[in-house]
Backbone as XML, in Angstrom:
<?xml version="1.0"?>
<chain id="A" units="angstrom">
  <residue number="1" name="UNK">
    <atom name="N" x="46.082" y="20.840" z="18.519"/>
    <atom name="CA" x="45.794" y="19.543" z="19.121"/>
    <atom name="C" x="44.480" y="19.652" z="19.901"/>
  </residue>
  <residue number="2" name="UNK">
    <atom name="N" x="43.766" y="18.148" z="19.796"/>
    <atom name="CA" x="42.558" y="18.549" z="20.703"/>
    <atom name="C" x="42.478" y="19.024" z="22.459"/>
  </residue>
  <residue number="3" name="UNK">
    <atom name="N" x="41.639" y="19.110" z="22.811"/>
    <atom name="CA" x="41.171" y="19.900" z="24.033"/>
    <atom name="C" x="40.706" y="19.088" z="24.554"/>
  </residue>
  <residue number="4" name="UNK">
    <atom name="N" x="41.186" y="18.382" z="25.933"/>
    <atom name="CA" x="40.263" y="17.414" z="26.478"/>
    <atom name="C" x="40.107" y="17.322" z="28.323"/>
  </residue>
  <residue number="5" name="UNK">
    <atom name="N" x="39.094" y="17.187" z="28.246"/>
    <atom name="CA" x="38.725" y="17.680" z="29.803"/>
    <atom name="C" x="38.731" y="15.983" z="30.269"/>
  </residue>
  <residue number="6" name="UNK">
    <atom name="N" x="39.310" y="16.085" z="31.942"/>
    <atom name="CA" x="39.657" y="14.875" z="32.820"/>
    <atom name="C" x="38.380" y="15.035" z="34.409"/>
  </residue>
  <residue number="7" name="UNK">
    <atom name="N" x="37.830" y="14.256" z="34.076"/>
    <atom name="CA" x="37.117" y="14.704" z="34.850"/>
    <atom name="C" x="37.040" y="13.065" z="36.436"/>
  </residue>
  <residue number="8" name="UNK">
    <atom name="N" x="37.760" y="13.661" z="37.496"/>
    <atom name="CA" x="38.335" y="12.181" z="38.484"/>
    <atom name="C" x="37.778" y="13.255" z="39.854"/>
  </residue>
  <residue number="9" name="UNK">
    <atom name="N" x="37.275" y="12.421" z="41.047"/>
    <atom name="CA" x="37.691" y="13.221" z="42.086"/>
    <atom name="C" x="39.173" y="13.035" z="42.925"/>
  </residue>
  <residue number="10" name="UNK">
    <atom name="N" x="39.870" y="11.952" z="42.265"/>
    <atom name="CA" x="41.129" y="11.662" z="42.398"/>
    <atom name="C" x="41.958" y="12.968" z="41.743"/>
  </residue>
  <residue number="11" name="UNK">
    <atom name="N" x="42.712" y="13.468" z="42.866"/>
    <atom name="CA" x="43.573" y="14.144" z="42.510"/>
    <atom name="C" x="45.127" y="13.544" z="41.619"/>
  </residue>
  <residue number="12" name="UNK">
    <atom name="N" x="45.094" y="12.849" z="42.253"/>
    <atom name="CA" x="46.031" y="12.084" z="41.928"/>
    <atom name="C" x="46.096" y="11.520" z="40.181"/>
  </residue>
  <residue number="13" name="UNK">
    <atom name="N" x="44.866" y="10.736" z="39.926"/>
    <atom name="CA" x="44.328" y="10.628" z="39.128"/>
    <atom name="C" x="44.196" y="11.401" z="37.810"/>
  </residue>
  <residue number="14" name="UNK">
    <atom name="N" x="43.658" y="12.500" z="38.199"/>
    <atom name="CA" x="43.676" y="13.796" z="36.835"/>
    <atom name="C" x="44.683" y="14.254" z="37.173"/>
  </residue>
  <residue number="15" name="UNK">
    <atom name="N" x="45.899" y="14.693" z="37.822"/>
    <atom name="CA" x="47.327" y="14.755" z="37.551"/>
    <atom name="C" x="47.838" y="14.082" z="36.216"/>
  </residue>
  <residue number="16" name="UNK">
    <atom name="N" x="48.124" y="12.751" z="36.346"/>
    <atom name="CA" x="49.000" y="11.570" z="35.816"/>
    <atom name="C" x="47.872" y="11.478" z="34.567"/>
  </residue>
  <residue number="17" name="UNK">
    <atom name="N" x="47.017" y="11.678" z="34.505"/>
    <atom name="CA" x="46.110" y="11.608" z="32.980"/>
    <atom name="C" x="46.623" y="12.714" z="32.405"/>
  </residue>
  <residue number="18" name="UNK">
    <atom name="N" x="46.364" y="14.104" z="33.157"/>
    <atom name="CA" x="46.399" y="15.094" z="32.493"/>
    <atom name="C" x="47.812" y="15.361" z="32.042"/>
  </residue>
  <residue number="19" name="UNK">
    <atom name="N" x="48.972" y="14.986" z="32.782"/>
    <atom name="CA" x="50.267" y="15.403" z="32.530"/>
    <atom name="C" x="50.675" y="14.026" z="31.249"/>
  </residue>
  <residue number="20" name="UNK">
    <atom name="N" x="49.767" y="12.973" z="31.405"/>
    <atom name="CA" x="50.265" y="11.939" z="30.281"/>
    <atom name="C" x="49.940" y="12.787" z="28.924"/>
  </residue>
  <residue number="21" name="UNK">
    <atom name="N" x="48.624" y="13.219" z="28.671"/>
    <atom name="CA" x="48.329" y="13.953" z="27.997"/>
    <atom name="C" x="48.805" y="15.169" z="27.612"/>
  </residue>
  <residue number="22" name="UNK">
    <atom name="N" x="49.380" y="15.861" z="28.102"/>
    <atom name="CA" x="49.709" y="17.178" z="28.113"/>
    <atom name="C" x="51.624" y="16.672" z="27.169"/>
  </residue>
  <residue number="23" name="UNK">
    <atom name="N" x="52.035" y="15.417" z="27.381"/>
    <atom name="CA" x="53.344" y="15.255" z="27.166"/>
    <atom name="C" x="52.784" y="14.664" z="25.762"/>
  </residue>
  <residue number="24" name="UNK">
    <atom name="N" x="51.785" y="14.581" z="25.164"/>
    <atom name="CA" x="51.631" y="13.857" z="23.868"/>
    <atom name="C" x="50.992" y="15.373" z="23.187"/>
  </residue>
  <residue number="25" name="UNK">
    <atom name="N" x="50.604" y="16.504" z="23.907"/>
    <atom name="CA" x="50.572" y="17.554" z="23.143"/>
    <atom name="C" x="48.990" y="17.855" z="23.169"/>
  </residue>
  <residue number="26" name="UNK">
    <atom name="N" x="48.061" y="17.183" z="23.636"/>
    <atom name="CA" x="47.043" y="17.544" z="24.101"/>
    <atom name="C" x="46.536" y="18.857" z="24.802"/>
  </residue>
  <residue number="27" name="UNK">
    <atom name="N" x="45.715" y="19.618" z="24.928"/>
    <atom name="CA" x="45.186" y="20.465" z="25.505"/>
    <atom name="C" x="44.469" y="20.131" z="26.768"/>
  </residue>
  <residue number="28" name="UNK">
    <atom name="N" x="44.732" y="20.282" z="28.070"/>
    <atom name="CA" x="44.192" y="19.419" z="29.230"/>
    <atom name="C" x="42.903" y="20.149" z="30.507"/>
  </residue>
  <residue number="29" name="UNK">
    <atom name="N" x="41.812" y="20.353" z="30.507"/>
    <atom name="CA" x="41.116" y="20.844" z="31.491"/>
    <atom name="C" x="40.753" y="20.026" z="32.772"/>
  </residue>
  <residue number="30" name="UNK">
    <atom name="N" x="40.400" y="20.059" z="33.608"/>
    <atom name="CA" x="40.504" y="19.049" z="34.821"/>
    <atom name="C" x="39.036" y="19.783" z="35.655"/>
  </residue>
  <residue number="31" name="UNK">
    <atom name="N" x="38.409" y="18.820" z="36.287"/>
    <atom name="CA" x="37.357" y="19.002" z="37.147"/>
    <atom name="C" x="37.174" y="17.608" z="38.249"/>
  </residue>
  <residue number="32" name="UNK">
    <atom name="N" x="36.874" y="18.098" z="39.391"/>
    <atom name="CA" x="36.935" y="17.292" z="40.365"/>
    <atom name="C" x="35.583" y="16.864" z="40.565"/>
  </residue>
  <residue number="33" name="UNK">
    <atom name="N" x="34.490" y="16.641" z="40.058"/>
    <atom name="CA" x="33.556" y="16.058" z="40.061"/>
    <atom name="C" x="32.303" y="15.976" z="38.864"/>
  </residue>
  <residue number="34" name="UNK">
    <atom name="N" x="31.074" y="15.517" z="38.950"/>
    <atom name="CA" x="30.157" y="16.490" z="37.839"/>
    <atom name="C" x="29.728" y="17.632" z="37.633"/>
  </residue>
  <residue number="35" name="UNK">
    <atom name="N" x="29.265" y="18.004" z="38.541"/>
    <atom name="CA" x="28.701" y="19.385" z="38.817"/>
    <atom name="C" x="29.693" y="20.577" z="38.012"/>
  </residue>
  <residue number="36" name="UNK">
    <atom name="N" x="30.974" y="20.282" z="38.234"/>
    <atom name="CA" x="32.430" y="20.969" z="37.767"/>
    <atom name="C" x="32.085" y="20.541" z="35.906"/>
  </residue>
  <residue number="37" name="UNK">
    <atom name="N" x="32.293" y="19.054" z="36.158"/>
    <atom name="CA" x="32.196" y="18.478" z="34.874"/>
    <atom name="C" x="31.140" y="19.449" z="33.807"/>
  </residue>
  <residue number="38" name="UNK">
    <atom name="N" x="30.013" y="19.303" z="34.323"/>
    <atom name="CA" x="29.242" y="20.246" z="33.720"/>
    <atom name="C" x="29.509" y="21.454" z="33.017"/>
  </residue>
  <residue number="39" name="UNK">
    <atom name="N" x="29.651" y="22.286" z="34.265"/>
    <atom name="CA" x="29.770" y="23.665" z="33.937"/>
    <atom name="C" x="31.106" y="23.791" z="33.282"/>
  </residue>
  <residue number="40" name="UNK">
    <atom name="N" x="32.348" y="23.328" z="33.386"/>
    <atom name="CA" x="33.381" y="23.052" z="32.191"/>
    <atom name="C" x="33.238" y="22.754" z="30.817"/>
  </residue>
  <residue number="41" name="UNK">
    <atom name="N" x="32.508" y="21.922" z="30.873"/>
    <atom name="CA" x="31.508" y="21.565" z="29.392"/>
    <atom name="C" x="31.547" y="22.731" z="28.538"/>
  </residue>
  <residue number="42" name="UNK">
    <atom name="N" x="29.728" y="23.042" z="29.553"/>
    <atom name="CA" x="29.743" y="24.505" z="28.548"/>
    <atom name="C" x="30.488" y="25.751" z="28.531"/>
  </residue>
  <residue number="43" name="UNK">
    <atom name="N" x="31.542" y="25.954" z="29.360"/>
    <atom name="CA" x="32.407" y="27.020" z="29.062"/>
    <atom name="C" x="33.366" y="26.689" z="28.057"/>
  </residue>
  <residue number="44" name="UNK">
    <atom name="N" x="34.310" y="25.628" z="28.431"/>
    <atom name="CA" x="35.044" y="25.344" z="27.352"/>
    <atom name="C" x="34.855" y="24.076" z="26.317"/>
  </residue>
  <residue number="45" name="UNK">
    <atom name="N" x="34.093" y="23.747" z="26.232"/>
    <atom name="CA" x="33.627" y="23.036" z="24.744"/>
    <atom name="C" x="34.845" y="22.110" z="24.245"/>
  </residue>
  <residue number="46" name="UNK">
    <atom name="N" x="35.652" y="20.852" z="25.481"/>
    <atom name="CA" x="36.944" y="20.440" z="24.729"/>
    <atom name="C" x="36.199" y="19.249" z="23.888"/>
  </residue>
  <residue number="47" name="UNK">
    <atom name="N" x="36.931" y="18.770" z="22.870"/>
    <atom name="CA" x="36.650" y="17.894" z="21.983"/>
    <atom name="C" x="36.256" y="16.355" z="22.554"/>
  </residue>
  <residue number="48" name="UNK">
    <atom name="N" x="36.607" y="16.028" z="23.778"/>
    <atom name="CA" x="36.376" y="14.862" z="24.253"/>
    <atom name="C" x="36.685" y="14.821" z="26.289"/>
  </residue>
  <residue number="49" name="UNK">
    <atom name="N" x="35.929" y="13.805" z="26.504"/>
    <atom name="CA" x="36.036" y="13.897" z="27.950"/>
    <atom name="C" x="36.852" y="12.755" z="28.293"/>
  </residue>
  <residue number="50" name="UNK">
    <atom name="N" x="37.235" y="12.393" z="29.099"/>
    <atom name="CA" x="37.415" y="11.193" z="30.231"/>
    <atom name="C" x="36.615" y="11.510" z="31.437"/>
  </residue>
  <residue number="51" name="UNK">
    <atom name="N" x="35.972" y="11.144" z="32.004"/>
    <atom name="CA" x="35.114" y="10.918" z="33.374"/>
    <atom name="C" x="35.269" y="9.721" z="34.152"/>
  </residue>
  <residue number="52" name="UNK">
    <atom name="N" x="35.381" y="9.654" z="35.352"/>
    <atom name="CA" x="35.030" y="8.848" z="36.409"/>
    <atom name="C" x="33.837" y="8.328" z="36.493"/>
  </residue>
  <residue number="53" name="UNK">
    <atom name="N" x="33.471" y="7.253" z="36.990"/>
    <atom name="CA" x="31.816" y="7.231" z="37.609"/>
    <atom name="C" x="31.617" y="7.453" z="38.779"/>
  </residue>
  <residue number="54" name="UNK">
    <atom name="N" x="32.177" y="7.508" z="39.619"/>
    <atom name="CA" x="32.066" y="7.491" z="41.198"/>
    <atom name="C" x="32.355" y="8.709" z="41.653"/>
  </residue>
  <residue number="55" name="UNK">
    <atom name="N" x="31.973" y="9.729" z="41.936"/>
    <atom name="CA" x="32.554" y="10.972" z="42.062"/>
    <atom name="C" x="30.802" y="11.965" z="43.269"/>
  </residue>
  <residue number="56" name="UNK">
    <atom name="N" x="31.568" y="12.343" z="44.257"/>
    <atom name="CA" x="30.598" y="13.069" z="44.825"/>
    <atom name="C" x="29.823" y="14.591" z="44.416"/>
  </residue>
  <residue number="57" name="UNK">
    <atom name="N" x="29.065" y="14.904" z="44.755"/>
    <atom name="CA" x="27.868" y="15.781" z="44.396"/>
    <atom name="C" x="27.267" y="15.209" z="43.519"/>
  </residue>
  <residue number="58" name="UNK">
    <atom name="N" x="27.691" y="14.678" z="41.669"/>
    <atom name="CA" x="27.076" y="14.473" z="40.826"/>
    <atom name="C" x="28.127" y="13.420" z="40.049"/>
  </residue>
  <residue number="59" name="UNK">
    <atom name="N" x="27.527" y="12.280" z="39.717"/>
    <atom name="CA" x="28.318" y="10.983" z="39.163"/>
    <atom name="C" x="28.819" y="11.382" z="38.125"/>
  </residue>
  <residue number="60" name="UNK">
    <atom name="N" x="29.194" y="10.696" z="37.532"/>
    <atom name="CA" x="29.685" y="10.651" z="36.292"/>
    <atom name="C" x="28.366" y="10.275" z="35.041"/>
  </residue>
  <residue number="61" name="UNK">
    <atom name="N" x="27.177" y="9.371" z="35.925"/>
    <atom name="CA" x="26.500" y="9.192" z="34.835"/>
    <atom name="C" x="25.596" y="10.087" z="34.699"/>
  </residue>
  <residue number="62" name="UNK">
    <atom name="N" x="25.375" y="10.815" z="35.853"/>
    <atom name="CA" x="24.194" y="12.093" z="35.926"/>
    <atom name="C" x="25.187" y="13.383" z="35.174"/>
  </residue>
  <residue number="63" name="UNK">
    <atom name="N" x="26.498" y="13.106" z="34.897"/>
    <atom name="CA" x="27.530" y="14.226" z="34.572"/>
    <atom name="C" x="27.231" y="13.999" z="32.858"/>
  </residue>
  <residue number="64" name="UNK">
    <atom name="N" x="27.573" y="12.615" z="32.513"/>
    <atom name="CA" x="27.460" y="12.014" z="31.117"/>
    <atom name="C" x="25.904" y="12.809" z="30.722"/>
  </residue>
  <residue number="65" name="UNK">
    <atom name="N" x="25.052" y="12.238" z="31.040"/>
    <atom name="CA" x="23.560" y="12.661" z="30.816"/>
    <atom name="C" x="23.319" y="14.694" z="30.312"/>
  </residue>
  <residue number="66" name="UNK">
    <atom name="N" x="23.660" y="15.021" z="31.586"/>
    <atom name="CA" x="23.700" y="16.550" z="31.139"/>
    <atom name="C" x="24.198" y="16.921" z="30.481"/>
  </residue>
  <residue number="67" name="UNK">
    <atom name="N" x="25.859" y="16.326" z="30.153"/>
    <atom name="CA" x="26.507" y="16.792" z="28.746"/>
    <atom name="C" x="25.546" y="16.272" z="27.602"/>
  </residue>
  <residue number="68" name="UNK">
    <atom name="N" x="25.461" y="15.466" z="27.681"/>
    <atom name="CA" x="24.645" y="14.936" z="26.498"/>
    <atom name="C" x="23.419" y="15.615" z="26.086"/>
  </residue>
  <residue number="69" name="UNK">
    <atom name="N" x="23.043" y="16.361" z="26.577"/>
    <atom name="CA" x="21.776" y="16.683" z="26.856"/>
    <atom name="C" x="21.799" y="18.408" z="26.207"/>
  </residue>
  <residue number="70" name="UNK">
    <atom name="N" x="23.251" y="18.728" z="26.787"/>
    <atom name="CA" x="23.804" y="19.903" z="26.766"/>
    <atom name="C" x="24.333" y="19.775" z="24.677"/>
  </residue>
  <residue number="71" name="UNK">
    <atom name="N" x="24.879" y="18.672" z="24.373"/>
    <atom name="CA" x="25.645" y="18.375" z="23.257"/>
    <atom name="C" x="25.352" y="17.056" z="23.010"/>
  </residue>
  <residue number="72" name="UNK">
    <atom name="N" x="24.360" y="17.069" z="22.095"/>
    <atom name="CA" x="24.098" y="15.617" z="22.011"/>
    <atom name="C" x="25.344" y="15.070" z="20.773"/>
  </residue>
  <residue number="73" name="UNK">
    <atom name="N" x="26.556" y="15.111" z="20.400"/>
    <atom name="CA" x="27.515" y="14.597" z="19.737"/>
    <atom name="C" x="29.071" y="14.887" z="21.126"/>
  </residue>
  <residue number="74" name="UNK">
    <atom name="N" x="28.689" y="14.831" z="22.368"/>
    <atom name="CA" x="29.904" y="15.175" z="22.819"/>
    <atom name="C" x="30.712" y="13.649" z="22.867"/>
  </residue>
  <residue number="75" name="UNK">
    <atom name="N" x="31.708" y="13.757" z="23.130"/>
    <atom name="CA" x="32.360" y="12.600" z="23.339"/>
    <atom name="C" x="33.126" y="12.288" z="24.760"/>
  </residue>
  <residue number="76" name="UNK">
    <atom name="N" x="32.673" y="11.270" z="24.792"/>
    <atom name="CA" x="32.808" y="10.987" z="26.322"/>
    <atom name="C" x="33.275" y="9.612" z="26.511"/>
  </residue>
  <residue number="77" name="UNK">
    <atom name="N" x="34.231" y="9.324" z="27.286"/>
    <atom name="CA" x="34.998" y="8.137" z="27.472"/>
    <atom name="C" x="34.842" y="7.893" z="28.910"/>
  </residue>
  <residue number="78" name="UNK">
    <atom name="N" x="34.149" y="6.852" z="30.085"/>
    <atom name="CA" x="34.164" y="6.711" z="31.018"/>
    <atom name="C" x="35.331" y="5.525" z="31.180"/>
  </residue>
  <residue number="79" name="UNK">
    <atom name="N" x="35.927" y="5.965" z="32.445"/>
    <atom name="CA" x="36.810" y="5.587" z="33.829"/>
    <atom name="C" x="36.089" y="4.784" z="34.684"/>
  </residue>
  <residue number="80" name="UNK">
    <atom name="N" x="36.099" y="3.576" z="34.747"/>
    <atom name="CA" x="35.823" y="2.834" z="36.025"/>
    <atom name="C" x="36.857" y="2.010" z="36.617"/>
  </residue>
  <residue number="81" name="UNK">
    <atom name="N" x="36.580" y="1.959" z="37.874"/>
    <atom name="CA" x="36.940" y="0.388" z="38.670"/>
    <atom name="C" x="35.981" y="-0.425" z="37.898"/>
  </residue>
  <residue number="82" name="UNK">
    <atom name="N" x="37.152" y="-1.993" z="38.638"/>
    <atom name="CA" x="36.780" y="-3.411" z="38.043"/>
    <atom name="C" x="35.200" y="-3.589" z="38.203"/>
  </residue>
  <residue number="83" name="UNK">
    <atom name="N" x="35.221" y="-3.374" z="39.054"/>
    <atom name="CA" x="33.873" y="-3.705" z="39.775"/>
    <atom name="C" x="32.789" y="-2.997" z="39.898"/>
  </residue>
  <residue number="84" name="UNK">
    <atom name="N" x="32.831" y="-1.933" z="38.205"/>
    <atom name="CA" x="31.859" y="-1.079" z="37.879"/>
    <atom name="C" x="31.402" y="-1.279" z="36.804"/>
  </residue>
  <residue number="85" name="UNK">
    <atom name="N" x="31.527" y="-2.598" z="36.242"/>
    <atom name="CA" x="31.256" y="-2.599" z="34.785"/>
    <atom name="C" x="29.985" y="-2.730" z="34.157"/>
  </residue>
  <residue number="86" name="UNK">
    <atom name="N" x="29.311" y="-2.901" z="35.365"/>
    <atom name="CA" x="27.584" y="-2.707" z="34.897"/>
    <atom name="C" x="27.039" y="-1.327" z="34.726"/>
  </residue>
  <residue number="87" name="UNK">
    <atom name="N" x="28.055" y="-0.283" z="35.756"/>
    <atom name="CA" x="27.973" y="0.983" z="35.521"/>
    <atom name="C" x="27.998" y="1.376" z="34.231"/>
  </residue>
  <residue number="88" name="UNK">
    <atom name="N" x="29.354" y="0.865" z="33.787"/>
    <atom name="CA" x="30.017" y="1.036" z="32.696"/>
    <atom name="C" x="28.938" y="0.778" z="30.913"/>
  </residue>
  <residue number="89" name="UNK">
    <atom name="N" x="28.177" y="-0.754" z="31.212"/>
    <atom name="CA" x="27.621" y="-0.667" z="30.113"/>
    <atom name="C" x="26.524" y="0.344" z="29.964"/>
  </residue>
  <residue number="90" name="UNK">
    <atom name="N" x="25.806" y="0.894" z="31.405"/>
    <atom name="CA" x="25.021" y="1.631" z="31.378"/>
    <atom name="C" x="24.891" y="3.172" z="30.505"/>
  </residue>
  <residue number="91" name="UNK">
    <atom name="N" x="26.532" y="3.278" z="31.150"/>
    <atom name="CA" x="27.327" y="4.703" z="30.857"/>
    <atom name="C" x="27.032" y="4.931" z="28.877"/>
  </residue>
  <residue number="92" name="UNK">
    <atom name="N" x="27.612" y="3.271" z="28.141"/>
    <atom name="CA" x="27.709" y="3.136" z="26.763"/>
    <atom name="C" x="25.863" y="3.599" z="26.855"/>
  </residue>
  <residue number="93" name="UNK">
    <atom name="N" x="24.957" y="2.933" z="26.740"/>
    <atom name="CA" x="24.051" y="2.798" z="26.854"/>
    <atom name="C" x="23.234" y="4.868" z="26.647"/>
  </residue>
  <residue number="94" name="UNK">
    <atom name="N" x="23.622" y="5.396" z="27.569"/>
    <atom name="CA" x="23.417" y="6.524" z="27.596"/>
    <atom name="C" x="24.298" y="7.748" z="26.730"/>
  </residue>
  <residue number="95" name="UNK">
    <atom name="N" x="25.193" y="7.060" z="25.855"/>
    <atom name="CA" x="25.301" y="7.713" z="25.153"/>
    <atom name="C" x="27.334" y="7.796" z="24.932"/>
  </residue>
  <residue number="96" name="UNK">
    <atom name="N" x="28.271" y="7.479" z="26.315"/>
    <atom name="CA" x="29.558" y="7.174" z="26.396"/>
    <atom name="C" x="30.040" y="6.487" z="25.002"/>
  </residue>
  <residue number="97" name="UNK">
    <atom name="N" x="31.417" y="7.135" z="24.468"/>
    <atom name="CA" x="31.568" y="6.122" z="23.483"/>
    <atom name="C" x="32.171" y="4.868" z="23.679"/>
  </residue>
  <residue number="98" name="UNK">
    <atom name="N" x="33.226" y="5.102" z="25.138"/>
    <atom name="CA" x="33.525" y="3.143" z="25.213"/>
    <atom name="C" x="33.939" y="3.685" z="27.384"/>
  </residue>
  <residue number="99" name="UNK">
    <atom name="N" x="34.235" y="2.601" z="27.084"/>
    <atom name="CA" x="34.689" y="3.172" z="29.064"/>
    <atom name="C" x="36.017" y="2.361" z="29.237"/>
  </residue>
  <residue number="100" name="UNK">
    <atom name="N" x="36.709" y="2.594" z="30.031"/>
    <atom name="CA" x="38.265" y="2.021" z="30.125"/>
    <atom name="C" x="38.153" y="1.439" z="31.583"/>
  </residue>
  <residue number="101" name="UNK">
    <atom name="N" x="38.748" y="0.445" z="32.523"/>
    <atom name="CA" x="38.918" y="0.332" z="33.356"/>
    <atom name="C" x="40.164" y="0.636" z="34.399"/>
  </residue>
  <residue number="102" name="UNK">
    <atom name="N" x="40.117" y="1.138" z="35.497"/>
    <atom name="CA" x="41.212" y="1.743" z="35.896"/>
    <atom name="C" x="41.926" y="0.544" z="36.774"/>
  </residue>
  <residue number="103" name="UNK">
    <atom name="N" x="43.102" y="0.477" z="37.264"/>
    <atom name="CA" x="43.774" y="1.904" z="36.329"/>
    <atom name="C" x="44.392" y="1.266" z="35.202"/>
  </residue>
  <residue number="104" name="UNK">
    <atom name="N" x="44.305" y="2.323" z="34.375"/>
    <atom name="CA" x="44.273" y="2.129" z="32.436"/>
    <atom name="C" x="46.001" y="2.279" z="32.012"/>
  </residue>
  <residue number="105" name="UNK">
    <atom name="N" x="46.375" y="1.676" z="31.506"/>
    <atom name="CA" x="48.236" y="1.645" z="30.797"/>
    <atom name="C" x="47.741" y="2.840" z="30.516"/>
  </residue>
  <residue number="106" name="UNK">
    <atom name="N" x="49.200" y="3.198" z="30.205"/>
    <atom name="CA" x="49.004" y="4.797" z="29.623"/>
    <atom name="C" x="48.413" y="4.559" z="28.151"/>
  </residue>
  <residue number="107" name="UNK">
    <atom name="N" x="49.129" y="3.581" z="27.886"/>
    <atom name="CA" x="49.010" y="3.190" z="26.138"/>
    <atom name="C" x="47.906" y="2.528" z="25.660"/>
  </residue>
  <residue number="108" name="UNK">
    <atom name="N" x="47.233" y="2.196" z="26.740"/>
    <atom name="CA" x="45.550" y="1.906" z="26.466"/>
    <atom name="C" x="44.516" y="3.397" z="26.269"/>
  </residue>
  <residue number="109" name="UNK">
    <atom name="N" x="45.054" y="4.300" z="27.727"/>
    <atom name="CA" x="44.430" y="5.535" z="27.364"/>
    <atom name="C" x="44.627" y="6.455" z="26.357"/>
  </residue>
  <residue number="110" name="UNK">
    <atom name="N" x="46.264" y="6.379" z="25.786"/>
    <atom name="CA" x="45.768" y="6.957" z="24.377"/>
    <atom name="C" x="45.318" y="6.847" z="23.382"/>
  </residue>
  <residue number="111" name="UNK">
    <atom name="N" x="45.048" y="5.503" z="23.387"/>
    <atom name="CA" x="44.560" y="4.781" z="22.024"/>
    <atom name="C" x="43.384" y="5.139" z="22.053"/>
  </residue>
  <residue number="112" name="UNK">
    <atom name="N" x="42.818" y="4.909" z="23.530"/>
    <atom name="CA" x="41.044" y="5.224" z="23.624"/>
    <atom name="C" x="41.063" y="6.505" z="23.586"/>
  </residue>
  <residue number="113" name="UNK">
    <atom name="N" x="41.772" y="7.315" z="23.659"/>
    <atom name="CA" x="41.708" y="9.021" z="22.930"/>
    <atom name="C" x="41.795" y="9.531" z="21.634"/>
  </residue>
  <residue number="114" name="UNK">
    <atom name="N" x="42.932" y="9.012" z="21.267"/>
    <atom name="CA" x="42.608" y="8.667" z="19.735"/>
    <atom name="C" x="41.423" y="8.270" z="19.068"/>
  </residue>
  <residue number="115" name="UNK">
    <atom name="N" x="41.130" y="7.071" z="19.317"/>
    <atom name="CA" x="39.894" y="6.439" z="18.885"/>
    <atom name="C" x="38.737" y="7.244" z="18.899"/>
  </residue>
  <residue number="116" name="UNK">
    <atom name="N" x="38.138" y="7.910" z="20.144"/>
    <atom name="CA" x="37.347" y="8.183" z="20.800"/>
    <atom name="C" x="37.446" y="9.897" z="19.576"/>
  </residue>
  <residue number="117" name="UNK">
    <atom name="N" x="38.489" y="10.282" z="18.951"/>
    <atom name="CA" x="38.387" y="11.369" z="18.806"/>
    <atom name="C" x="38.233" y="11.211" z="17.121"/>
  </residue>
  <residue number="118" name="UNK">
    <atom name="N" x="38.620" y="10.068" z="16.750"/>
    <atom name="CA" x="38.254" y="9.484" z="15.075"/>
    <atom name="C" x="39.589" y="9.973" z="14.728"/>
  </residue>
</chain>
């Protein structure tokens, strides 16, 4: 099953993703910001991300960018609040394949994992 890294500074957050995931048989890595996000990347190479945008030291879109940069085919699914959705088209824009708004049904986020993974 694929490998997929959660990347929230919500603890809470990458818990309940990662354990939704982990119960559908997924492979689950977790990082509490970009900077993490990053360097997770290139160590473990999972097949697709979820990211936050709002996250301290390094955003999600400066996080998106370096992966990309790092892997220009990575796949990346951004996490926002309502009231980030300009973030959000930006995120597509730079390379994200779609972004979800939080907080996401469970059954919305797997579909956009699925999807996101072809």
């Amino acid at each position: 099953m694929a490998k997929i890294m959660i990347v929230d500074d919500s603890l809470f957050m990458r818990n309940r993703i990662a354990n939704l995931l982990a119960k559908q048989g997924y492979e689950t890595i977790v990082a509490e910001d970009g900077v993490a996000a990053v360097d997770a990347y290139r160590r473990d190479r999972p097949d697709a991300v979820l990211m936050d945008i709002t996250m301290p030291q390094k955003d999600g879109l400066s996080a998106l960018t370096e992966i990309r940069q790092f892997d220009p085919h990575a796949i990346v699914v951004i996490l926002t609040a309502l009231n980030q959705k300009l973030a959000a088209a930006r995120a597509i824009h730079l390379g994200a394949k779609d972004f979800l708004v939080k907080p996401t049904p469970p059954s919305q986020l797997l579909t956009a994992v699925q999807k996101a993974l072809g």
